[in-house]
N, C-alpha and C positions, 0 to 999 in steps of 0.2 A: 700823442707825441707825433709831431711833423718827422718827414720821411727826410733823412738826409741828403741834402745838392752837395755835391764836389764843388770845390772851388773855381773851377773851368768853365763850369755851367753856362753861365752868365758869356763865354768866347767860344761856345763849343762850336759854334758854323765858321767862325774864323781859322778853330785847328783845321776843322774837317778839311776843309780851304785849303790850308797848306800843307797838310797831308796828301791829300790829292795831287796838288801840284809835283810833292816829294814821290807820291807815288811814278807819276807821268815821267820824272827825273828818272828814275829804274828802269821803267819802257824803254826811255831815251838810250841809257847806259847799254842795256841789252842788246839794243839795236845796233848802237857802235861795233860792241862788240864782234856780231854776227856781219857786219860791212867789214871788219878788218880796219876798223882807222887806229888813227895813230895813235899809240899807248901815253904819249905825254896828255892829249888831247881827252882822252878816256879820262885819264888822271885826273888833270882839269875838272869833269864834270863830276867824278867821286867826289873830289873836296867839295865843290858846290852843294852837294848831295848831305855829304856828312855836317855841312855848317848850318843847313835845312835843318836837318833833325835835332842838332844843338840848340836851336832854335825853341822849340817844340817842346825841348825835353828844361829846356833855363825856366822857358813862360808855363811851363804843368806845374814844377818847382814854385815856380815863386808864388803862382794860384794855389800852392798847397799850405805851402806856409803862410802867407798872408790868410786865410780861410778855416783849412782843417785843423791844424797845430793852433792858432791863436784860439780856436772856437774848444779845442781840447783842455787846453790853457787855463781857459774858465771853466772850465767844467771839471776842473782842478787838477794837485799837481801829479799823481802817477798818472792818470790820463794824458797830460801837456809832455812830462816828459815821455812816455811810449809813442806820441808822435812826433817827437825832438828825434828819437833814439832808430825811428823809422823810415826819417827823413835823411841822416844822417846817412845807414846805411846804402838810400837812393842816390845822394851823392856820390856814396861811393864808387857804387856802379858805373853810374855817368864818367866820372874821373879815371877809372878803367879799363873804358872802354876808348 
C-alpha cells in the first residue's frame, strides 16, 4: 500500500514561501511594537498579517477537500463522510477565529 501525500504536497514550497513571509510579518509587528509606532499603523500590518494566514488556512482547505475528502469518498461512504464531518469542524475553527 502506497504511503499517503496530503493534498498540499504537490504547493508545499509555495506555503513554506508564505509562511515565511507571514512569519517575517511577526518580526515586522514585534519590531513596531518595541519602536513605539503608531497603533493605527500597527493595526494596519495585523490585518495584512491575519489576511496572510486566511490565505494559507482557505488554500490547506480547499487542498483538503479537493484531495483527502474526495479520495475518502471513494474509498467509500463512512470514510467520505468522517472526512466531510472533519472538515467541517476545520471550518469551524477558521470561522471563529
Amino acid at each position: 500500500m502506497a504511503e499517503h501525500q496530503h493534498g498540499y504536497i504537490h504547493r508545499k514550497d509555495d506555503y513554506l514561501k508564505r509562511l515565511r513571509r507571514i512569519e517575517g510579518q511577526a518580526r515586522g509587528l514585534q519590531r513596531m511594537v518595541e519602536e513605539e509606532q503608531y497603533c493605527i499603523d500597527i493595526l494596519t500590518q495585523v490585518a495584512a498579517m491575519t489576511k496572510a494566514l486566511q490565505a494559507v488556512s482557505l488554500g490547506l482547505l480547499e487542498e483538503h477537500m479537493n484531495h483527502c475528502v474526495v479520495d475518502a469518498a471513494r474509498a467509500g461512504e463512512a470514510e467520505g463522510q468522517a472526512k466531510v464531518a472533519e472538515a467541517l469542524e476545520a471550518i469551524t475553527r477558521l470561522v471563529r477565529s
